[in-house]
Gaussian input, Z-matrix of N, CA and C with variables (Angstrom, degrees):
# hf/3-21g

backbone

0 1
 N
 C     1     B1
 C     2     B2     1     A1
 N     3     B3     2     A2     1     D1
 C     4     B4     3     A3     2     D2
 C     5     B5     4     A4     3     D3
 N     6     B6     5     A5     4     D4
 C     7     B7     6     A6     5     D5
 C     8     B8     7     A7     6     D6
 N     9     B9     8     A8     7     D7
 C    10    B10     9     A9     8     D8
 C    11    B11    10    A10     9     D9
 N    12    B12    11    A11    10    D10
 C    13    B13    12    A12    11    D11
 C    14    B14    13    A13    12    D12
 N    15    B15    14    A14    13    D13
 C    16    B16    15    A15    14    D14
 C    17    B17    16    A16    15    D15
 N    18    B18    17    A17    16    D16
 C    19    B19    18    A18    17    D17
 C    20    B20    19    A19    18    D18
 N    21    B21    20    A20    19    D19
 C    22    B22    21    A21    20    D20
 C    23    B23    22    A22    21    D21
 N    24    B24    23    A23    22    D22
 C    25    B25    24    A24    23    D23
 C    26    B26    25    A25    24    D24
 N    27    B27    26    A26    25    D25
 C    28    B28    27    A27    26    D26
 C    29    B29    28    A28    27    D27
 N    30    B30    29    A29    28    D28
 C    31    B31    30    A30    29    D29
 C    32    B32    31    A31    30    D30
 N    33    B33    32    A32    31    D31
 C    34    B34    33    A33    32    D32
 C    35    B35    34    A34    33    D33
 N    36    B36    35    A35    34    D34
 C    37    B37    36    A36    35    D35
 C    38    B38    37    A37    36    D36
 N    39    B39    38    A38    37    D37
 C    40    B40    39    A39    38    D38
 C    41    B41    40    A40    39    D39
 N    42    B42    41    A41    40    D40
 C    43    B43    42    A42    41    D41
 C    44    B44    43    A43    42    D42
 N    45    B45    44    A44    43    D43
 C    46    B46    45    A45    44    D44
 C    47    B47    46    A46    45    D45
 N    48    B48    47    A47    46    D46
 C    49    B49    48    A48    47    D47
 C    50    B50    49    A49    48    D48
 N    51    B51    50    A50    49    D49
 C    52    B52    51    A51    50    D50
 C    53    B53    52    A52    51    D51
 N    54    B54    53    A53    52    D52
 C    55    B55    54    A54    53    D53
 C    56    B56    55    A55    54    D54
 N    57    B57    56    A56    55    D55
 C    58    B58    57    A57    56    D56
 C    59    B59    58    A58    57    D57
 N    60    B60    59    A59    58    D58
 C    61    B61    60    A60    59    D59
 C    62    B62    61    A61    60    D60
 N    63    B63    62    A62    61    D61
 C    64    B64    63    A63    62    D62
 C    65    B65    64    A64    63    D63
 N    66    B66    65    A65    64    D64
 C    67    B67    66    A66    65    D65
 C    68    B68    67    A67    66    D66
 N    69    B69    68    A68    67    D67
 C    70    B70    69    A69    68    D68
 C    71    B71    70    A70    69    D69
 N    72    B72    71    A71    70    D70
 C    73    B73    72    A72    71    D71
 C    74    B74    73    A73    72    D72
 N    75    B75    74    A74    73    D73
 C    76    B76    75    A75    74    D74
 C    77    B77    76    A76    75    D75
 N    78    B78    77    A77    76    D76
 C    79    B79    78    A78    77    D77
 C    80    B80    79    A79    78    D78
 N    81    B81    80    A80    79    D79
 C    82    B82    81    A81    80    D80
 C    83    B83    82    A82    81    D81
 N    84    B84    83    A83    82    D82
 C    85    B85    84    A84    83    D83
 C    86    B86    85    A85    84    D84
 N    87    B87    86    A86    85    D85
 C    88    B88    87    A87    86    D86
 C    89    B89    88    A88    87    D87
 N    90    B90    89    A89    88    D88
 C    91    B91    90    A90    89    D89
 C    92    B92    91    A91    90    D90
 N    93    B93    92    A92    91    D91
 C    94    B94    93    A93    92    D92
 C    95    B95    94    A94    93    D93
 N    96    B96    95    A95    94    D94
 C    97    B97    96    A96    95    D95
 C    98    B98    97    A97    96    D96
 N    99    B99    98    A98    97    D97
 C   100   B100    99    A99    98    D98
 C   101   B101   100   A100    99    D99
 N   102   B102   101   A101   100   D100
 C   103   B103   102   A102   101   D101
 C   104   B104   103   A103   102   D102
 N   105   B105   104   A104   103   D103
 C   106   B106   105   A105   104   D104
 C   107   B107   106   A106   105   D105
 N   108   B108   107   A107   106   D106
 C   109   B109   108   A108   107   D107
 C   110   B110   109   A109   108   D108
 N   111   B111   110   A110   109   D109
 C   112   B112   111   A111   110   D110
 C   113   B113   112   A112   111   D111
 N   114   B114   113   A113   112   D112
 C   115   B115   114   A114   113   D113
 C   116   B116   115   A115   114   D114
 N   117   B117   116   A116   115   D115
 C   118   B118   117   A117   116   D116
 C   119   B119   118   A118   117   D117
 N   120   B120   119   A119   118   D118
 C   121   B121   120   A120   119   D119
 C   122   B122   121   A121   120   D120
 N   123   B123   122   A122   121   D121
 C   124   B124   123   A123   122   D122
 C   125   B125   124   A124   123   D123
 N   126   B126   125   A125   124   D124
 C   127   B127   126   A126   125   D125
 C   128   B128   127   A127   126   D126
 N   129   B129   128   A128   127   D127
 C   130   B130   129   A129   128   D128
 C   131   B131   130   A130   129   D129
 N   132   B132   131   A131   130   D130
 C   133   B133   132   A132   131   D131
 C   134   B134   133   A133   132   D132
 N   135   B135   134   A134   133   D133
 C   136   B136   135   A135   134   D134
 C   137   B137   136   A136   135   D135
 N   138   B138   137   A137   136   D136
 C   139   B139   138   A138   137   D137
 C   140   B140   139   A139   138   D138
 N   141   B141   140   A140   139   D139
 C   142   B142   141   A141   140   D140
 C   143   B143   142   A142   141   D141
 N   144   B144   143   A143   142   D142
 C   145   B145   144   A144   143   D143
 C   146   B146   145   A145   144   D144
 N   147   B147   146   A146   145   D145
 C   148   B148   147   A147   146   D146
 C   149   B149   148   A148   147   D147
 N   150   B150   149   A149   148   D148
 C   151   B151   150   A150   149   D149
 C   152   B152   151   A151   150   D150
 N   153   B153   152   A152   151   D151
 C   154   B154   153   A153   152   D152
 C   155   B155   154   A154   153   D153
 N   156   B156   155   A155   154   D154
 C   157   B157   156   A156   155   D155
 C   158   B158   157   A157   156   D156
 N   159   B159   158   A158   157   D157
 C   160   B160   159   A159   158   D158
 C   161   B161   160   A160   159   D159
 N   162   B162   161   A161   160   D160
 C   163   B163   162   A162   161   D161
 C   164   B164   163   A163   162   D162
 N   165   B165   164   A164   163   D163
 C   166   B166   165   A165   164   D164
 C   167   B167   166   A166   165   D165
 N   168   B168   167   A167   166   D166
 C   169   B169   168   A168   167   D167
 C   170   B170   169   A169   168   D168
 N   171   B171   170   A170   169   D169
 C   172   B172   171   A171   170   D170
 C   173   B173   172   A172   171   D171
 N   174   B174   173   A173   172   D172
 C   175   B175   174   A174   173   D173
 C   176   B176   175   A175   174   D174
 N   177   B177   176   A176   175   D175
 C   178   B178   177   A177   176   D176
 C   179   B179   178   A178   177   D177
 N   180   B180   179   A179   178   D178
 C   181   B181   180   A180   179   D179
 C   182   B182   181   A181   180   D180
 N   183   B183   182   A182   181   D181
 C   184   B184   183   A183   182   D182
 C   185   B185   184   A184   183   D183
 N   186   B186   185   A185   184   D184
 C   187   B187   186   A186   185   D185
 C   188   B188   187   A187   186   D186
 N   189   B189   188   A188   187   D187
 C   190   B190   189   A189   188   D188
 C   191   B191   190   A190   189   D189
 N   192   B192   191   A191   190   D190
 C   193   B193   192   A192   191   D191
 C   194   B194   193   A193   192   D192
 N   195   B195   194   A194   193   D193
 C   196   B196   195   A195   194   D194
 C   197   B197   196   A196   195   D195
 N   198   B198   197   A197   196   D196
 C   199   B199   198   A198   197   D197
 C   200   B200   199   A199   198   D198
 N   201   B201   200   A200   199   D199
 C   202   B202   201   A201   200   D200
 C   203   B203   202   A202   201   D201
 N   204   B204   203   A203   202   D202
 C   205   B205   204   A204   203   D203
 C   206   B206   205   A205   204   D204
 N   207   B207   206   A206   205   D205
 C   208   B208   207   A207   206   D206
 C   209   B209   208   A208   207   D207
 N   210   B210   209   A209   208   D208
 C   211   B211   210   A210   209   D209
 C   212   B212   211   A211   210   D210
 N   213   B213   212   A212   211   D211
 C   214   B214   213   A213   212   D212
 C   215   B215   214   A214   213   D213
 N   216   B216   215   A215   214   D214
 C   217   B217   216   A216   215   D215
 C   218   B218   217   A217   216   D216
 N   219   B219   218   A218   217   D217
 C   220   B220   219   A219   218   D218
 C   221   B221   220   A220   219   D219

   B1=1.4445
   B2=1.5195
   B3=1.5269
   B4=1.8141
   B5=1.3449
   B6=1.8742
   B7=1.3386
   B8=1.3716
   B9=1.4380
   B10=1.1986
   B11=1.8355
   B12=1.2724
   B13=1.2676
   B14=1.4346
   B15=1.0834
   B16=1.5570
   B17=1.9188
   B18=1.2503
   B19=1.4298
   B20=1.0561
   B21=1.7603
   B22=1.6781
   B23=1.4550
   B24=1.7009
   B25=1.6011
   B26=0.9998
   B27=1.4091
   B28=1.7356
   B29=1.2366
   B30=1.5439
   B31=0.8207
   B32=1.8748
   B33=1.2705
   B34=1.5159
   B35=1.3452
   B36=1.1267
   B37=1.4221
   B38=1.6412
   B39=1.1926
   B40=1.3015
   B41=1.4251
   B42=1.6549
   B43=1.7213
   B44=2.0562
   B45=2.1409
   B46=1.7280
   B47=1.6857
   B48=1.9077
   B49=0.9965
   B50=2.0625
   B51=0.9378
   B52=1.4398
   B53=1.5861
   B54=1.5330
   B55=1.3478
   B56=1.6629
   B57=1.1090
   B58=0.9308
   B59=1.6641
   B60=1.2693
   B61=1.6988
   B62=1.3141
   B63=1.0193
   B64=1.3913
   B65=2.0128
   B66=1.1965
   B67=1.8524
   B68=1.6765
   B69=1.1680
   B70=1.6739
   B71=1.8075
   B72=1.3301
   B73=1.5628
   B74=0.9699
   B75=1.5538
   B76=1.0124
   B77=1.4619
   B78=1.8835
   B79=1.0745
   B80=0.8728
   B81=2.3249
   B82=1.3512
   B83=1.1019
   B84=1.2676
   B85=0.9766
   B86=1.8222
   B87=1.2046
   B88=1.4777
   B89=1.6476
   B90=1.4414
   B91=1.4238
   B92=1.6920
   B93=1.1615
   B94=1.2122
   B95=1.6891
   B96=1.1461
   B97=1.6171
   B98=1.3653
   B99=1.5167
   B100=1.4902
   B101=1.5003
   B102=1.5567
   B103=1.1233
   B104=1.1675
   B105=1.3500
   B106=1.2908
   B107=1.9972
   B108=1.3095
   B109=1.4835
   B110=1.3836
   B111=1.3720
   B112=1.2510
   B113=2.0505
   B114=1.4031
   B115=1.3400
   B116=1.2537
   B117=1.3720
   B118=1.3640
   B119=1.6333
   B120=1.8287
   B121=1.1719
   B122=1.3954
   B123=1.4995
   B124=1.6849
   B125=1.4817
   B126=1.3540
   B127=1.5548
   B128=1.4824
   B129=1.3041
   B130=1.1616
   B131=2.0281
   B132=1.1654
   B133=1.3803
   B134=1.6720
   B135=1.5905
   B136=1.2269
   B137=1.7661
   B138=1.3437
   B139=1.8296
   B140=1.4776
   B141=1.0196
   B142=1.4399
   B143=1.5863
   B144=1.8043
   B145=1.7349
   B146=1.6485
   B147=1.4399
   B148=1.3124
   B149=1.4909
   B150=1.1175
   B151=1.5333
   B152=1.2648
   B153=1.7602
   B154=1.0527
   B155=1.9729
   B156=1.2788
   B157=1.6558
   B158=1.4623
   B159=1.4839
   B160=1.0030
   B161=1.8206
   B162=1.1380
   B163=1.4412
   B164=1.5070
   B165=1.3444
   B166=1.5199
   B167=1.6722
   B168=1.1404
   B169=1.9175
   B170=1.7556
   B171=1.3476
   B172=1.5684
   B173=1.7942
   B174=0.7737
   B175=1.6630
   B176=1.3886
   B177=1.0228
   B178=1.7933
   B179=1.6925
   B180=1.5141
   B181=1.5468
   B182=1.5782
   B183=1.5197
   B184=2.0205
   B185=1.3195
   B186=1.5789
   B187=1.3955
   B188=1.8603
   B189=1.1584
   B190=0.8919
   B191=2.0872
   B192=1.7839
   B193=1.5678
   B194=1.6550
   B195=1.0050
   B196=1.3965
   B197=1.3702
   B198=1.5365
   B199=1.5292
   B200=2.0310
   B201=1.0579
   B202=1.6089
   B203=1.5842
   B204=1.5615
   B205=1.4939
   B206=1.2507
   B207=1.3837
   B208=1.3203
   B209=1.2965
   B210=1.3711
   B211=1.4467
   B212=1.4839
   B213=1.3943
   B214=1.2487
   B215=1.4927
   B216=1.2945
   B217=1.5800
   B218=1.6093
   B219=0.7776
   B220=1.3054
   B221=1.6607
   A1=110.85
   A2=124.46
   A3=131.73
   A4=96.32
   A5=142.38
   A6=133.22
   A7=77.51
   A8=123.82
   A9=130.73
   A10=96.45
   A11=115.33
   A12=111.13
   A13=108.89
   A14=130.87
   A15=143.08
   A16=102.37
   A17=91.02
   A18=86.44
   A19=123.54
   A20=124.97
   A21=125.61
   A22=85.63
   A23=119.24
   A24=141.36
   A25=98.95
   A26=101.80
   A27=125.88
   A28=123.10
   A29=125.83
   A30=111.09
   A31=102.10
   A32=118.63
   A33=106.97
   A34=121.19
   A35=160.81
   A36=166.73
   A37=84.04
   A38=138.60
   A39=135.12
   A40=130.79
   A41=104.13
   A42=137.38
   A43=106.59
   A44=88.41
   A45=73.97
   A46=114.45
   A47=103.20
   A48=113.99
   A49=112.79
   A50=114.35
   A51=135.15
   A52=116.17
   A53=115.28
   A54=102.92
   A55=105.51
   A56=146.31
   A57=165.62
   A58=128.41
   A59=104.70
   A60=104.84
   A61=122.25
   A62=126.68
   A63=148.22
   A64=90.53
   A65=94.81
   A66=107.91
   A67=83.67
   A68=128.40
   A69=119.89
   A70=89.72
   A71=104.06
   A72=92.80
   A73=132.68
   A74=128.25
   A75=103.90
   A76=155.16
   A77=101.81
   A78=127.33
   A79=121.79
   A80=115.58
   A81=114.40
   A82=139.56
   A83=133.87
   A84=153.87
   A85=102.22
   A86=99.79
   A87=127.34
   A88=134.31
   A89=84.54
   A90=95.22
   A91=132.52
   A92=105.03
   A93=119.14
   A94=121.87
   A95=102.77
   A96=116.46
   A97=92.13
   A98=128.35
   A99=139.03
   A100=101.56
   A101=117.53
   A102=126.82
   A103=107.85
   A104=128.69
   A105=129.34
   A106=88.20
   A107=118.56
   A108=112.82
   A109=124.57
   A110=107.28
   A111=120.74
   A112=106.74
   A113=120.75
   A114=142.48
   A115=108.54
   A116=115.75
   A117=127.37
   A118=99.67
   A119=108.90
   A120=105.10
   A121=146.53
   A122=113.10
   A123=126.08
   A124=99.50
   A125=131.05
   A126=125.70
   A127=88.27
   A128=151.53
   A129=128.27
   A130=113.81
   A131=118.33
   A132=133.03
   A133=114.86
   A134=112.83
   A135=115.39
   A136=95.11
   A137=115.83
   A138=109.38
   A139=103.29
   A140=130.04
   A141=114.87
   A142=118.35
   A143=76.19
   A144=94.65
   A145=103.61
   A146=126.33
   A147=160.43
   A148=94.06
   A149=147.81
   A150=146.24
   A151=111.61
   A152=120.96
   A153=134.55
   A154=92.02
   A155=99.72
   A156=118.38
   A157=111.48
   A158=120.66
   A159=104.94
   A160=120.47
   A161=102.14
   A162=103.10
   A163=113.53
   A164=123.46
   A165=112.23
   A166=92.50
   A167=101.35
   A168=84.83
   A169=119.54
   A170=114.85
   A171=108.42
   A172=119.38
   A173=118.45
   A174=138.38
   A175=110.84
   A176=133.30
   A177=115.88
   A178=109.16
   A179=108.94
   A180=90.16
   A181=135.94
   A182=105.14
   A183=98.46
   A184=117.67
   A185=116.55
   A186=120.27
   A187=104.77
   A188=124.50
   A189=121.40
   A190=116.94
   A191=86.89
   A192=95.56
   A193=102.12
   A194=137.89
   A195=140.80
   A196=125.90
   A197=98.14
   A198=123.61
   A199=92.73
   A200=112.99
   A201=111.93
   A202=111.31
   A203=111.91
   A204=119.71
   A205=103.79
   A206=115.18
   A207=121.72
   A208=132.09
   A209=113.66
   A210=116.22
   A211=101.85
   A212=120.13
   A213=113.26
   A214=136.87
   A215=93.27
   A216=108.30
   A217=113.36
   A218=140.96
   A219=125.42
   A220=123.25
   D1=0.28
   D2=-166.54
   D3=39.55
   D4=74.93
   D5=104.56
   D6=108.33
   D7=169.00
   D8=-150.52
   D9=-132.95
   D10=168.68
   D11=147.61
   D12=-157.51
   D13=-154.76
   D14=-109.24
   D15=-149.18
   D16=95.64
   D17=149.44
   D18=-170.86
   D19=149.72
   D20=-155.72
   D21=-93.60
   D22=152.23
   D23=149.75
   D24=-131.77
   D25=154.80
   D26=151.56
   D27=-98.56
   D28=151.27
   D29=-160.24
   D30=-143.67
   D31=142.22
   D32=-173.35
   D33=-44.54
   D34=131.82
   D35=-116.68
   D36=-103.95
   D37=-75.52
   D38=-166.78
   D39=-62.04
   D40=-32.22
   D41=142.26
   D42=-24.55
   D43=-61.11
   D44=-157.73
   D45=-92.51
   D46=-1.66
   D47=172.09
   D48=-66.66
   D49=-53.52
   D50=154.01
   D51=-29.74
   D52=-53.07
   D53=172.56
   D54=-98.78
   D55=36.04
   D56=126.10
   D57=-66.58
   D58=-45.60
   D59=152.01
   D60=-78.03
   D61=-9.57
   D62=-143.96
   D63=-94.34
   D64=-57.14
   D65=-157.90
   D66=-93.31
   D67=-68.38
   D68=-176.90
   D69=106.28
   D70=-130.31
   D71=167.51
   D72=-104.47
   D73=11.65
   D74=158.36
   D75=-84.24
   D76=34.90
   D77=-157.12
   D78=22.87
   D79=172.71
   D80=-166.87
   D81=-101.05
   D82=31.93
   D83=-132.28
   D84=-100.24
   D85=-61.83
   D86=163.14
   D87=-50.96
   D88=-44.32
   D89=159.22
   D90=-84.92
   D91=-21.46
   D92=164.15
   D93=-80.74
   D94=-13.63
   D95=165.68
   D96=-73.46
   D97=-90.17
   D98=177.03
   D99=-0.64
   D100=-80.50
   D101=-162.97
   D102=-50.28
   D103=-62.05
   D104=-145.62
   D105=-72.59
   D106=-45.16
   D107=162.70
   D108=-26.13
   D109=-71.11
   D110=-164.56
   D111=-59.45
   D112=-34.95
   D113=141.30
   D114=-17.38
   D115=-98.51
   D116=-170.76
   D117=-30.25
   D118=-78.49
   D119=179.12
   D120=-40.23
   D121=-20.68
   D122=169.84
   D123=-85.54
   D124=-13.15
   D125=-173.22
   D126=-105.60
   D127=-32.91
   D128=171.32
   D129=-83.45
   D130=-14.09
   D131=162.47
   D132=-59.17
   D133=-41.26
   D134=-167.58
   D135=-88.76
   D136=-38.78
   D137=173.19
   D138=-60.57
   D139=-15.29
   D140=-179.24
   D141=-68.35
   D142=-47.27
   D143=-155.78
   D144=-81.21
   D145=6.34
   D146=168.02
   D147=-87.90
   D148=-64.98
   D149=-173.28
   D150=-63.54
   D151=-44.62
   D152=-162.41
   D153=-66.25
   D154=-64.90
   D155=-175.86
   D156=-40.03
   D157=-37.94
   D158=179.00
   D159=-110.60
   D160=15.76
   D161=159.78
   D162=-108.97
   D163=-4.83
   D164=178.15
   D165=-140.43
   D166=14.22
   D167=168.27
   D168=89.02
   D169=169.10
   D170=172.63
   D171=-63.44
   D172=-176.80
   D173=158.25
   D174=-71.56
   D175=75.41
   D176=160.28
   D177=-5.19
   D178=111.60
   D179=161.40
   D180=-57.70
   D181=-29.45
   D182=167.21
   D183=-53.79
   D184=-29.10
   D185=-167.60
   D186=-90.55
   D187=-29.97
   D188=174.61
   D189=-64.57
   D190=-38.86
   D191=-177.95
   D192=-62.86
   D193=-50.44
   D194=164.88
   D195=-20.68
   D196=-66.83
   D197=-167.17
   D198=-64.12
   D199=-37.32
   D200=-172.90
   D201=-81.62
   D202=-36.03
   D203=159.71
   D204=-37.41
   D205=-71.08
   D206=179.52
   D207=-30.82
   D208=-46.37
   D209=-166.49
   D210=-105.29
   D211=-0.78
   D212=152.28
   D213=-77.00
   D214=-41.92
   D215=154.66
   D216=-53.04
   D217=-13.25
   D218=-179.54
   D219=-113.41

């Protein structure tokens, strides 16, 4: 990760109660790394799929209905 650093948030009272049951003891520290990871990566996933869209266009909805058949089936 190159060394960590430092910074205070707040967080909605019911938010940090929630991720607080969430971890148990192994406090949140870790999990709040995760998250904020997993974040970044769906916000650089969604610019893609934003780039992708507009250089080749939408999904056909039949093809989309398919592609989800699909992965339900499986």
């Amino acid at each position: 990760m190159g060394g960590m650093a430092g910074e205070t948030v707040e967080l909605p009272r019911a938010l940090l109660t929630s991720v607080r049951e969430a971890v148990g003891s192994d406090g949140i520290e870790d999990f709040v790394v995760a998250a904020v990871e997993t974040h970044l990566r769906n916000r650089e996933l969604g610019r893609i799929l934003d780039e992708l869209e507009a250089e080749a266009g939408t999904v056909p909805p039949g093809l989309t209905a398919e592609a989800e058949a699909f992965w339900r089936a499986s």
